[in-house]
N, C-alpha and C positions, 0 to 999 in steps of 0.2 A: 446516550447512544453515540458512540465515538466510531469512528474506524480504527479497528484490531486489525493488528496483523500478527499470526504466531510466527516466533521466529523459531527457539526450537522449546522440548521437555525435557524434564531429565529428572532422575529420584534421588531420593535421600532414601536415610534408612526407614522415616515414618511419613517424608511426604513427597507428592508430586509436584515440582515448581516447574511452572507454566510462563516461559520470558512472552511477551506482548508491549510490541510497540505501537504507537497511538498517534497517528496524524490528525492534529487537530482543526485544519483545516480541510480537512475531508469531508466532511460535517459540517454545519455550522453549529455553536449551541443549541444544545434543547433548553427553553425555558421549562422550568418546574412545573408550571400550570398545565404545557403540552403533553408534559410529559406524565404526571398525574390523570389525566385524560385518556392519554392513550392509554393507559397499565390499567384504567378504572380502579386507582387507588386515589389515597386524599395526600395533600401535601405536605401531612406528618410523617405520611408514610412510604411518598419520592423522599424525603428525608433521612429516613431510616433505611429504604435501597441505596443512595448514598454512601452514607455512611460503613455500609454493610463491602461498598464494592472498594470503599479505599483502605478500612479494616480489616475486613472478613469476619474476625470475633466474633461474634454477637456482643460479649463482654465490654469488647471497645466502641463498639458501635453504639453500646447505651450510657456510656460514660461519655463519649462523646458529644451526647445527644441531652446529659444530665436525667438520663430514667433508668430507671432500675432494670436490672437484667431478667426479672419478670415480667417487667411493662413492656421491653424491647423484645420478648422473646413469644408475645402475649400479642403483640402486635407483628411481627414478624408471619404467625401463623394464618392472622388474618389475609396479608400480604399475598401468602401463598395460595391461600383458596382463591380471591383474587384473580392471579394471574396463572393459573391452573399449574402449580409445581407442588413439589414434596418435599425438594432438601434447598436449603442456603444456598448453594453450587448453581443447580438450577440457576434459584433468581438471579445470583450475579450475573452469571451467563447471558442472560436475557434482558440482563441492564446494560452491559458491554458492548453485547455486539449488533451490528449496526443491522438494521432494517431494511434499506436499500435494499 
């Protein structure tokens, strides 16, 4: 949970790139375990959020992670029931931006 700030959008021919910049001291860190907590997820799987919001992949996000892209994608879905979403997009979304 950082502080976002969008600066602007703009498209390509297949994707939407989203610039965001991030004061880090807007925020103080989230520990893991807080942050586990708060999402009522486990800390495999603030791991796999993570991963997912400095990636996006899934594919990097389970290499990353050394699990298979069934295991990460297997877990991934769990995630989402979880924190009541449906797509990847979502949960980054909801990893990024800040609470406050």
């Amino acid at each position: 949970m950082i502080a976002s700030h969008p600066v602007s959008s703009f498209l390509s021919d297949r994707y939407m790139y989203h610039l965001v910049l991030n004061d880090p001291e807007a925020f103080p860190p989230v520990r893991p375990e807080d942050y586990a907590a708060a999402l009522g997820v486990t800390l495999s799987e603030v791991r796999l959020v993570c991963a997912l919001v400095d990636d996006f992949e899934l594919r990097y996000a389970a290499a990353k992670l050394n699990l298979t892209e069934g295991t990460a994608r297997s877990d991934a879905k769990s995630i989402f029931e979880k924190v009541n979403v449906s797509r990847q997009s979502a949960l980054v979304r909801l990893a990024i931006l800040p609470t406050h």
